[in-house]
VONU-423965 format. One record per atom (N, C-alpha, C): x, y, z; residue number from 1; atom name. Coordinates in steps of 0.02 Angstrom, whole numbers, plus 50000, padded with zeros to 5 digits. Atoms other than C-alpha are relative to their C-alpha. Example, Ala and Ser with C-alpha at 12.3 -4.5 7.8 and 13.67 -1.06 7.14 Angstrom:
+-------+-------+-------+-----+------+
:     X :     Y :     Z :  nr : atom :
+-------+-------+-------+-----+------+
: 50045 : 49941 : 50000 :   1 :    N :
: 50615 : 49775 : 50390 :   1 :   CA :
: 50045 : 50060 : 50000 :   1 :    C :
: 49958 : 49941 : 49997 :   2 :    N :
: 50684 : 49947 : 50357 :   2 :   CA :
: 49961 : 50055 : 50037 :   2 :    C :
+-------+-------+-------+-----+------+
***
This chain:
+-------+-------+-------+-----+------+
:     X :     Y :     Z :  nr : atom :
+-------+-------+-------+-----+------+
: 49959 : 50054 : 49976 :   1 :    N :
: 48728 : 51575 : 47881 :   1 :   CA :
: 50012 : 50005 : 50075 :   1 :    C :
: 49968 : 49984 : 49950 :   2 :    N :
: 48779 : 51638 : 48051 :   2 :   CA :
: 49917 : 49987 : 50036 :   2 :    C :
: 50062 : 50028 : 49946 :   3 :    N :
: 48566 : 51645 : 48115 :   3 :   CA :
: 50021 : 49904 : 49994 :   3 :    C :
: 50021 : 50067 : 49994 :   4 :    N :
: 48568 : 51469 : 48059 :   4 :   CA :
: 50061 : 49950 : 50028 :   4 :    C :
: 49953 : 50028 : 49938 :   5 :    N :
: 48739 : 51414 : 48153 :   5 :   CA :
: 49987 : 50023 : 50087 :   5 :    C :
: 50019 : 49967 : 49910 :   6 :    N :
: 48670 : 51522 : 48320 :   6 :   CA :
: 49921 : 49953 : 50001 :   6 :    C :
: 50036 : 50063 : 49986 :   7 :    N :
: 48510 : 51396 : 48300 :   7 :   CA :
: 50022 : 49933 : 50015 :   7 :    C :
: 49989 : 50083 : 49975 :   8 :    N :
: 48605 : 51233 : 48303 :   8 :   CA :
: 50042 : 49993 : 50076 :   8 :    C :
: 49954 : 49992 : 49950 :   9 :    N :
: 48735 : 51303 : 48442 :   9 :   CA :
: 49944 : 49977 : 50074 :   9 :    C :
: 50034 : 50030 : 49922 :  10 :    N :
: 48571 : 51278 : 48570 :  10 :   CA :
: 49977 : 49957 : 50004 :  10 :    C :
: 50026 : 50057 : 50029 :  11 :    N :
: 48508 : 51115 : 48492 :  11 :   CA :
: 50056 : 49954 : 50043 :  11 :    C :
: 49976 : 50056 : 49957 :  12 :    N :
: 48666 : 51040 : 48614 :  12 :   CA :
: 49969 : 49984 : 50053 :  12 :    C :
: 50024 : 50043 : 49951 :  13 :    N :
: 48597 : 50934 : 48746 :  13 :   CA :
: 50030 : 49977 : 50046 :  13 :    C :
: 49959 : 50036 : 49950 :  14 :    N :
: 48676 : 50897 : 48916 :  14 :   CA :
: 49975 : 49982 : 50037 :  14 :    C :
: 50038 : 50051 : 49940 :  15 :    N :
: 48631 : 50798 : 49047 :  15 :   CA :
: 50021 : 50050 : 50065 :  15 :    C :
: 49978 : 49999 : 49928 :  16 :    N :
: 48666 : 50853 : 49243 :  16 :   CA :
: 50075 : 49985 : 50010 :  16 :    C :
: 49927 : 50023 : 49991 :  17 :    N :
: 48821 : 50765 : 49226 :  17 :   CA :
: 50064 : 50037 : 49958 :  17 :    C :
: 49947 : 49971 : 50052 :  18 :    N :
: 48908 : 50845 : 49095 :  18 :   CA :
: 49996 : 50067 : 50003 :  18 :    C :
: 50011 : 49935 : 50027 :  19 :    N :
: 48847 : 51020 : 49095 :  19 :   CA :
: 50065 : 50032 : 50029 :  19 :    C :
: 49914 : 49957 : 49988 :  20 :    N :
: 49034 : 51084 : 49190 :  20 :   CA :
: 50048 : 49971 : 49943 :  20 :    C :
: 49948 : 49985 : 50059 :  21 :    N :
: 49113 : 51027 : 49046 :  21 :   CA :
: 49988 : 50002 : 49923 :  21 :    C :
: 50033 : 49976 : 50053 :  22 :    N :
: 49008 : 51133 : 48920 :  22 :   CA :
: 50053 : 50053 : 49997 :  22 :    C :
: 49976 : 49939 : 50014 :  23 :    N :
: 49128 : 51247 : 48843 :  23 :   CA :
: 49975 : 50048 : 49910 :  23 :    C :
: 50002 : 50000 : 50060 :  24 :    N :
: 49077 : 51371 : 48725 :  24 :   CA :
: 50067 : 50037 : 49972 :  24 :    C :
: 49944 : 49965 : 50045 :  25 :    N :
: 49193 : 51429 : 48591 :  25 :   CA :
: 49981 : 50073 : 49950 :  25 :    C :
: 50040 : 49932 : 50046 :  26 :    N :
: 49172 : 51609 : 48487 :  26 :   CA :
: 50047 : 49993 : 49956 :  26 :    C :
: 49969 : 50023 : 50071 :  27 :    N :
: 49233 : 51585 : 48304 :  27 :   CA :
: 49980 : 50044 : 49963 :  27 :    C :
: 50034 : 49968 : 50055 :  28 :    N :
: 49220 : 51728 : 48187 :  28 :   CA :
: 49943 : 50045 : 50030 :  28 :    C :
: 50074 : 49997 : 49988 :  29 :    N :
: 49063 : 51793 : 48278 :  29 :   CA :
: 49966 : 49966 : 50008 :  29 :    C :
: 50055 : 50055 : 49983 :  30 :    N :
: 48983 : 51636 : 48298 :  30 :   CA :
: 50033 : 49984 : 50047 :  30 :    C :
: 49967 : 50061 : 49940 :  31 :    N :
: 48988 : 51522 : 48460 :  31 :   CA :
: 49954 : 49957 : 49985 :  31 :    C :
: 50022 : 50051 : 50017 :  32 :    N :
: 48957 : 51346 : 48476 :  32 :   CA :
: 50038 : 49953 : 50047 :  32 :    C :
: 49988 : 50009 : 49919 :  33 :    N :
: 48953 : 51244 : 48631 :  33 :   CA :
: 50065 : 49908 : 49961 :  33 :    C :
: 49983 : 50076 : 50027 :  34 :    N :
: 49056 : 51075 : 48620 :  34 :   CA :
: 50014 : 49967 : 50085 :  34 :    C :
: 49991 : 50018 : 49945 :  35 :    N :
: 49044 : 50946 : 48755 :  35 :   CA :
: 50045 : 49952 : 50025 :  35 :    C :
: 49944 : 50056 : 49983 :  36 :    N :
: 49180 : 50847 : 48844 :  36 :   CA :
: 49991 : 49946 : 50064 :  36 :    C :
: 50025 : 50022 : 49935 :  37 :    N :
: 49113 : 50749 : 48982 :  37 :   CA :
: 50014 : 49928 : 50001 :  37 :    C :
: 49971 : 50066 : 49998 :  38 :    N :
: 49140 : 50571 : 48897 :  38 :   CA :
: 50093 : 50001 : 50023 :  38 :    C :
: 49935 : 50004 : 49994 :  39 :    N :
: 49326 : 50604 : 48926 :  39 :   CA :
: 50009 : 49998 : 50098 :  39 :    C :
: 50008 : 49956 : 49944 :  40 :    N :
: 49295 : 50664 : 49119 :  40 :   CA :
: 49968 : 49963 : 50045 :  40 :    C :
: 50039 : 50030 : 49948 :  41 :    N :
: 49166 : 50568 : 49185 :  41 :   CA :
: 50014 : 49939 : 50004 :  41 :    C :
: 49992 : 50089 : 50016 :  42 :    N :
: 49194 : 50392 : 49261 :  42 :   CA :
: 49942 : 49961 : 49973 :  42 :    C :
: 50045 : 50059 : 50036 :  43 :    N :
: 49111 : 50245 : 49168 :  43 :   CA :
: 49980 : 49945 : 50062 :  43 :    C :
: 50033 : 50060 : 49991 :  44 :    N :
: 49028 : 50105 : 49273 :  44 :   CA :
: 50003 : 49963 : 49927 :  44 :    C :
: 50017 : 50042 : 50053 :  45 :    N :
: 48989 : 50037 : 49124 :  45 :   CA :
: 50035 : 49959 : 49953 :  45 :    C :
: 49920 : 50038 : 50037 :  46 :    N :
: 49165 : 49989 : 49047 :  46 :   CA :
: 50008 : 49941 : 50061 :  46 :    C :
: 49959 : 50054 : 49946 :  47 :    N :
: 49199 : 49893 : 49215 :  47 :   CA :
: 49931 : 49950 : 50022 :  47 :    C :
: 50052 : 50056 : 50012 :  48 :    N :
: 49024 : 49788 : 49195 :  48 :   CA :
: 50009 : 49943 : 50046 :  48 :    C :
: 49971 : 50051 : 50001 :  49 :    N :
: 49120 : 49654 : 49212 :  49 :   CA :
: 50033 : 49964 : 50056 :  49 :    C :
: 49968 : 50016 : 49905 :  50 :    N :
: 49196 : 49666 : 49405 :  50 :   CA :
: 49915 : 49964 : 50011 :  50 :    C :
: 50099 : 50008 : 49955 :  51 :    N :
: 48979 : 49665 : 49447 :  51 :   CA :
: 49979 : 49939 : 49966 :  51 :    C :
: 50022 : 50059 : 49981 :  52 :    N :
: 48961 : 49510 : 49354 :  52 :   CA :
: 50028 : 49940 : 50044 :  52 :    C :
: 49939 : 50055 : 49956 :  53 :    N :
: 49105 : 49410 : 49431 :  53 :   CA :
: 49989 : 50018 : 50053 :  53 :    C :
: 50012 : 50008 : 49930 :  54 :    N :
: 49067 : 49467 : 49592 :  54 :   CA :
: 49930 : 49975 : 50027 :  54 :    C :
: 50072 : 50061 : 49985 :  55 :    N :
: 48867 : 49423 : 49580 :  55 :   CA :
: 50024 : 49932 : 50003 :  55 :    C :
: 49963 : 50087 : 50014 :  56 :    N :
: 48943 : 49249 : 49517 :  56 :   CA :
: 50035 : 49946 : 50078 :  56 :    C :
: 49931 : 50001 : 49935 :  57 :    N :
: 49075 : 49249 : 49673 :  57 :   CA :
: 49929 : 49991 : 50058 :  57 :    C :
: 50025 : 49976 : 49936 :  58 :    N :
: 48929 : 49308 : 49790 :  58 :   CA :
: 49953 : 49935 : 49996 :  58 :    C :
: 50026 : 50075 : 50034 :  59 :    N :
: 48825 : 49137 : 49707 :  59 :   CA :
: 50029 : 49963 : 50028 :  59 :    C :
: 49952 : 50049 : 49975 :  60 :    N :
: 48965 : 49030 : 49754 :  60 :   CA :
: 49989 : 50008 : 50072 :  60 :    C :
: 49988 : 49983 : 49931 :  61 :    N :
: 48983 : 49094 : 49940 :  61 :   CA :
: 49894 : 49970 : 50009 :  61 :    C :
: 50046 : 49984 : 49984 :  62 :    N :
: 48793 : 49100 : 49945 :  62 :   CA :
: 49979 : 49914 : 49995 :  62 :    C :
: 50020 : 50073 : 49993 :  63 :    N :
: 48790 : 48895 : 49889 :  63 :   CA :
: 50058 : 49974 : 50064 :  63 :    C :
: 49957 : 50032 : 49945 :  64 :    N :
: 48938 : 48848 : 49993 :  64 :   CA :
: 49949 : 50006 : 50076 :  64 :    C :
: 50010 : 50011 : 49944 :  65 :    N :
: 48847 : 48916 : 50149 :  65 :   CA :
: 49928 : 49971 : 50013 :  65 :    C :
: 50087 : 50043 : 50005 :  66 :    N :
: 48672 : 48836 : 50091 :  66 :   CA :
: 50013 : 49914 : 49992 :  66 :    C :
: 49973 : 50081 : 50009 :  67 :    N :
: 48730 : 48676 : 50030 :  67 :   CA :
: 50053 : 49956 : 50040 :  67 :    C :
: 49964 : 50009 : 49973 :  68 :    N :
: 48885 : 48640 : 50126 :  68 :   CA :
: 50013 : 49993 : 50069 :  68 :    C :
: 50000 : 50008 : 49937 :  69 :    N :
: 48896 : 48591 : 50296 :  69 :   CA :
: 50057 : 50038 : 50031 :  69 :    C :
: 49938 : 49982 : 49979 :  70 :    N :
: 49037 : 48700 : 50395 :  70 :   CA :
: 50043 : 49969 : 50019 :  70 :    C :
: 49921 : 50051 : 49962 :  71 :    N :
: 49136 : 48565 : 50481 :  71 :   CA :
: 50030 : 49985 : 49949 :  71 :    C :
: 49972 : 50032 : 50068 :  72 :    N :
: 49158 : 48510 : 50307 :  72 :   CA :
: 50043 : 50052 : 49957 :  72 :    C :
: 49925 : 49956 : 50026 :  73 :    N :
: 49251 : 48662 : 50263 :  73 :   CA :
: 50044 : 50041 : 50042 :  73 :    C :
: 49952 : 49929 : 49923 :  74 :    N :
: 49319 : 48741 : 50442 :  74 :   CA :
: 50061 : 49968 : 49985 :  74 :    C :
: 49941 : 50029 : 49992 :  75 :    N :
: 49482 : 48621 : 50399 :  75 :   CA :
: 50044 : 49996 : 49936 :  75 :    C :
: 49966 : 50022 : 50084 :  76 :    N :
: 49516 : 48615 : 50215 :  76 :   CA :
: 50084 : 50060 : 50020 :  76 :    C :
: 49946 : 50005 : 49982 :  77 :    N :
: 49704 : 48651 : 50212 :  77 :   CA :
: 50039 : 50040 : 50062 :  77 :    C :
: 49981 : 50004 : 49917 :  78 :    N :
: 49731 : 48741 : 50382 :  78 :   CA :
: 49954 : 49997 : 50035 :  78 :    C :
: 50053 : 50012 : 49955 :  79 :    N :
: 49643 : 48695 : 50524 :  79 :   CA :
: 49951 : 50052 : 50031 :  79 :    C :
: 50037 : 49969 : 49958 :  80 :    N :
: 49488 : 48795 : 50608 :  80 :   CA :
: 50000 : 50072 : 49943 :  80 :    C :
: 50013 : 49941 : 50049 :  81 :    N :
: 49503 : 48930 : 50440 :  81 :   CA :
: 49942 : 50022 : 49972 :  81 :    C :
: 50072 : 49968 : 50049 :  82 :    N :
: 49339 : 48922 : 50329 :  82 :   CA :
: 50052 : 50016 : 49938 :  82 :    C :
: 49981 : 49964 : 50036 :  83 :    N :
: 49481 : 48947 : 50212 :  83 :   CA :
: 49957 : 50015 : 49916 :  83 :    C :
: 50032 : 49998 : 50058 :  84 :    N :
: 49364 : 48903 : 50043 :  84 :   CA :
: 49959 : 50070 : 50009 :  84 :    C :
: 50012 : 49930 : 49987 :  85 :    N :
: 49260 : 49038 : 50120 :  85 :   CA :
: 49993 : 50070 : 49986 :  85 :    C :
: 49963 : 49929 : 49993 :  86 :    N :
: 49371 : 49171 : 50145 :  86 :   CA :
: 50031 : 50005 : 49933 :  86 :    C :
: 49992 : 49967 : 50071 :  87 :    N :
: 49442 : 49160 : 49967 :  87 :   CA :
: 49972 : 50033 : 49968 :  87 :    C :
: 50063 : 49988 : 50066 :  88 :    N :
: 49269 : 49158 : 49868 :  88 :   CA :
: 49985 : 50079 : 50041 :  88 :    C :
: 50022 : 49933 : 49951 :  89 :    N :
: 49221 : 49321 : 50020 :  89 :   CA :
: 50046 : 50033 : 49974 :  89 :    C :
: 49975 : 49930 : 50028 :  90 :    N :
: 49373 : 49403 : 49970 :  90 :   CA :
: 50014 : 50027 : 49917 :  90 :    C :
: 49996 : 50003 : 50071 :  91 :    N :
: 49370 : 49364 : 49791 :  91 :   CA :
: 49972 : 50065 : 49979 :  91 :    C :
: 50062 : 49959 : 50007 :  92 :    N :
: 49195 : 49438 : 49782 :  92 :   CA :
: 50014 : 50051 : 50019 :  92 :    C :
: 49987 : 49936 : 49972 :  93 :    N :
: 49230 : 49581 : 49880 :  93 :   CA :
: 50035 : 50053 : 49964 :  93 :    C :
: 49944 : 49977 : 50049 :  94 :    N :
: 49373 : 49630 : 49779 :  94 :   CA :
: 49975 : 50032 : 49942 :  94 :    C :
: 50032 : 49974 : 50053 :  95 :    N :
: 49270 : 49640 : 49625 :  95 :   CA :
: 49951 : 50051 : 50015 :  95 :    C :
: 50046 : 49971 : 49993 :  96 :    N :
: 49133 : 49707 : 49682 :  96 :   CA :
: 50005 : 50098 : 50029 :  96 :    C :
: 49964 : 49927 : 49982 :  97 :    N :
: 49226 : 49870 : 49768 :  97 :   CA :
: 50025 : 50009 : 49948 :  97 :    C :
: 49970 : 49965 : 50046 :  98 :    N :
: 49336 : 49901 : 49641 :  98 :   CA :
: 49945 : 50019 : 49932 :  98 :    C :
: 50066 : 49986 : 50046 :  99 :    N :
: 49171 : 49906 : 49534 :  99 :   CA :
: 49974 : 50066 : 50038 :  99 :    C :
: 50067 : 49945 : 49980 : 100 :    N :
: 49077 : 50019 : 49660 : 100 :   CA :
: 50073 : 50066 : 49996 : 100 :    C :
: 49952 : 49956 : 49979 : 101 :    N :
: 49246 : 50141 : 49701 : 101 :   CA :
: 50035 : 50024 : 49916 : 101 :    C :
: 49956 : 49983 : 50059 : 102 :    N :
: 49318 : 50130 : 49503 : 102 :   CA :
: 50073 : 50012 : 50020 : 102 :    C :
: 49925 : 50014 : 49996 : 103 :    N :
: 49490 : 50098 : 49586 : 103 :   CA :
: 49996 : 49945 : 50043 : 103 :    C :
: 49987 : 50077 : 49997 : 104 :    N :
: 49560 : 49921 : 49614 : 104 :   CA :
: 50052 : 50028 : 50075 : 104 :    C :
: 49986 : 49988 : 49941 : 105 :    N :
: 49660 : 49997 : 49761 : 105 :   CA :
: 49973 : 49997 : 50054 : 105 :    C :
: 50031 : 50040 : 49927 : 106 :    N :
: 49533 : 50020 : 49875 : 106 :   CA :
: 49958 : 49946 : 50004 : 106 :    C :
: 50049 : 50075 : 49990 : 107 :    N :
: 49429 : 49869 : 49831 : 107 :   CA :
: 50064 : 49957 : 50037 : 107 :    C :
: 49941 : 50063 : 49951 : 108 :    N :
: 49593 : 49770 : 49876 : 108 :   CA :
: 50007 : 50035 : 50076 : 108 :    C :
: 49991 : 49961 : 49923 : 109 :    N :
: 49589 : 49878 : 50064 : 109 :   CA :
: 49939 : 49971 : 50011 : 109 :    C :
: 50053 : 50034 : 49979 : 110 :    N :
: 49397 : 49848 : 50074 : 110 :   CA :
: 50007 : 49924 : 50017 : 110 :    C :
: 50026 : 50072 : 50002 : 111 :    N :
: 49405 : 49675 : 50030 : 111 :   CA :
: 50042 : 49976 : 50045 : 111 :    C :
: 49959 : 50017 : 49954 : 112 :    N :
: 49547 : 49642 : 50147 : 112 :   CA :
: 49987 : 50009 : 50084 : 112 :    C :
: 50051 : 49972 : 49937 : 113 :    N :
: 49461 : 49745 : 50288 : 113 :   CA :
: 49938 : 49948 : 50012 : 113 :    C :
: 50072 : 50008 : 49972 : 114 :    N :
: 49288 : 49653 : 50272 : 114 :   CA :
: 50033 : 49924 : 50010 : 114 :    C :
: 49972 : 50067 : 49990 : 115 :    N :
: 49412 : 49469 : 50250 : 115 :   CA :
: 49990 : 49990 : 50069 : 115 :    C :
: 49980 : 50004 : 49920 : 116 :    N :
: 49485 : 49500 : 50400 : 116 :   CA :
: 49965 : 49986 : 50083 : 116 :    C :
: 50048 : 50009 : 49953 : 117 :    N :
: 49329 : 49535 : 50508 : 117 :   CA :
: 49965 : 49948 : 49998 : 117 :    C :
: 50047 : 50059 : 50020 : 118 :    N :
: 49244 : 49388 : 50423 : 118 :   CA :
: 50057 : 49926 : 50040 : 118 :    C :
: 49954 : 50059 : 49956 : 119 :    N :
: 49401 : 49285 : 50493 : 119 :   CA :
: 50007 : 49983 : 50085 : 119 :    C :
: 50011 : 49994 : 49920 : 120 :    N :
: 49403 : 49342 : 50663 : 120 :   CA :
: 49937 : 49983 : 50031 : 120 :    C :
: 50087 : 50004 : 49974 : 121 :    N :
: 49209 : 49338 : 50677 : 121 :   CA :
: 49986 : 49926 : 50011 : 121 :    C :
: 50005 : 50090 : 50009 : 122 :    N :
: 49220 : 49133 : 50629 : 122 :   CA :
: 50045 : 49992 : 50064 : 122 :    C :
: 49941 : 50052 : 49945 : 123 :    N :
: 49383 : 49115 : 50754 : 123 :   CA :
: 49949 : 50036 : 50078 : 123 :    C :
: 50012 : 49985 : 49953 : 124 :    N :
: 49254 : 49200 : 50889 : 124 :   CA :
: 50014 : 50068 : 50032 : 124 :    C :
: 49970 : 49937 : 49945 : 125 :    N :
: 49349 : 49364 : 50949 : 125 :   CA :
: 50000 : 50042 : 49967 : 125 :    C :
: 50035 : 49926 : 50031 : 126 :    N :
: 49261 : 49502 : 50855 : 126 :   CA :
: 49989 : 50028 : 50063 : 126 :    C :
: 50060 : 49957 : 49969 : 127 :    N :
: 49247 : 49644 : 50954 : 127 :   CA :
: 50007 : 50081 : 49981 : 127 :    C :
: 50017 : 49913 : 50034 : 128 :    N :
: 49205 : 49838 : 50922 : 128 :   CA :
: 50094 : 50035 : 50013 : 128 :    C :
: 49944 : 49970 : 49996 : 129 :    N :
: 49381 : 49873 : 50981 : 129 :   CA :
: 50040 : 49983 : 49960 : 129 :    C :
: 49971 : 50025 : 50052 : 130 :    N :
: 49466 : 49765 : 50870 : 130 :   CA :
: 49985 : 50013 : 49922 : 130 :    C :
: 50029 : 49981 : 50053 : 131 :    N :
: 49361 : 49829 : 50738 : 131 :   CA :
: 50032 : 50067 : 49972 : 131 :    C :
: 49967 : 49948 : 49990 : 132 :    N :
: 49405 : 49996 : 50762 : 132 :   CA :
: 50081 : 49996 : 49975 : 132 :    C :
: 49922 : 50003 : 49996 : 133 :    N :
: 49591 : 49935 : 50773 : 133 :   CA :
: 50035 : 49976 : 49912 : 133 :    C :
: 49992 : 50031 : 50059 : 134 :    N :
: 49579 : 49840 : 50622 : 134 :   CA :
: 50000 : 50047 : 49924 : 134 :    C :
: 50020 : 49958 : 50034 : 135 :    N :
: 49511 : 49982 : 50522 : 135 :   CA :
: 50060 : 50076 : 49973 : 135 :    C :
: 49943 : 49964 : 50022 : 136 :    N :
: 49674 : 50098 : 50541 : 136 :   CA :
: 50034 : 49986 : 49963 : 136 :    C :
: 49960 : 49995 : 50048 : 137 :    N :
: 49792 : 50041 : 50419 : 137 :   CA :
: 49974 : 50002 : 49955 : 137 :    C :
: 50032 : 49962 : 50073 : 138 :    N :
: 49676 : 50055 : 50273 : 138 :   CA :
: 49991 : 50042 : 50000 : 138 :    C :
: 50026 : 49905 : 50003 : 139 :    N :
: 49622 : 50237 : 50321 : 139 :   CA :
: 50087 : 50012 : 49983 : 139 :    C :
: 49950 : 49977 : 50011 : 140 :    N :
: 49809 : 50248 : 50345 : 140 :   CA :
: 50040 : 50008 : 49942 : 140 :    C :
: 49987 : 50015 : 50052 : 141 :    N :
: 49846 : 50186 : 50192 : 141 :   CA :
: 49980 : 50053 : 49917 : 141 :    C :
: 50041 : 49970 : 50074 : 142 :    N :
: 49694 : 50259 : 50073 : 142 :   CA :
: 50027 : 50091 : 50028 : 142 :    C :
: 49996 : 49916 : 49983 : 143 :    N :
: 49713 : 50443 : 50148 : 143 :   CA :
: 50046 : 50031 : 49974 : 143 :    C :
: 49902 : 49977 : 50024 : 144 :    N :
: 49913 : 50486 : 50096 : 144 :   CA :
: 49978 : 49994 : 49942 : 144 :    C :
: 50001 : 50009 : 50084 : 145 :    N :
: 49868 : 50414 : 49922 : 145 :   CA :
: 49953 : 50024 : 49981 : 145 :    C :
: 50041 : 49957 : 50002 : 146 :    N :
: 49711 : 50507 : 49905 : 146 :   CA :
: 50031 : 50065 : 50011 : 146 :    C :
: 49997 : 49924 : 49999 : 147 :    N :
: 49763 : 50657 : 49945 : 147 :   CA :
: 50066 : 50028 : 49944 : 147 :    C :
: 49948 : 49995 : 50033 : 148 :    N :
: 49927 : 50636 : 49848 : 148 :   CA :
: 49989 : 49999 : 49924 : 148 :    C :
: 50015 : 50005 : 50070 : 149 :    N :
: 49840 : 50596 : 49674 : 149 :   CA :
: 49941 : 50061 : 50009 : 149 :    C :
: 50060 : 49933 : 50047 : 150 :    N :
: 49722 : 50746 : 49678 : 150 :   CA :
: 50038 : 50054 : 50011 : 150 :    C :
: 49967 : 49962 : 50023 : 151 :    N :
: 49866 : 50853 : 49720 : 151 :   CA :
: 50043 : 50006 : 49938 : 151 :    C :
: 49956 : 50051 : 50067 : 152 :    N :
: 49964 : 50748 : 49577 : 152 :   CA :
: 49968 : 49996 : 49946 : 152 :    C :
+-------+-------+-------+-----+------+
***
């Protein structure tokens, strides 16, 4: 009984990804690995669902600026905005980070960050310094709370 439990114990299979959370266990004289990695590792694959809504989002943006003439949307309800735009841009954005990052925190920083530049860039007065400038309160932001949930 015990050869033929020390044969199945190497018959587990891990990937690259999982093998740090191969633990084995010793029972009696026998060991026998057990793996925990679905608990551990993040999923892409549960959150699917940000990556189609943001392809979708990135569709929309991608007809608005094919089909749509700009004068015809630089005014829709404040003047000189692009605001249709800048919604569907930060919509998309939104999803699409919090898809690539697996936290909805910093997709809402990204997507607010890349808004912003996409706003300024239309009103004309993009420049590398402002970029720069623009870019501190999200570092300021993500850094404290990063560092605070992996001490936490």
């Amino acid at each position: 009984m015990q050869n033929l439990l020390k044969k199945h114990s190497h018959s587990v299979k891990t990937d690259w990804l999982s093998e740090k959370y191969v633990t084995t266990h010793k029972n009696n004289s026998t060991s026998f690995q057990s793996v925990k990695a679905a608990a551990h590792t993040p999923s892409h694959l549960s959150r699917i669902g940000l990556l189609i809504i943001s392809v979708c989002l990135y569709g929309v943006i991608f007809y608005l600026m094919q089909r749509i003439e700009p004068e015809k949307i630089k005014d829709v309800v404040v003047p000189n905005t692009y605001l249709p735009l800048l919604i569907a841009t930060a919509v998309a954005h939104y999803f699409f980070f919090s898809f690539l990052f697996l936290k909805s925190r910093r997709g809402i920083l990204v997507s607010l960050y890349l808004t912003l530049l996409l706003f300024l860039q239309l009103q004309e007065v993009l420049t590398w310094s402002i970029v720069l400038l623009c870019a501190i309160p999200p570092l300021m932001i993500e850094l404290p709370l990063t560092f605070m949930e992996r001490k936490g």
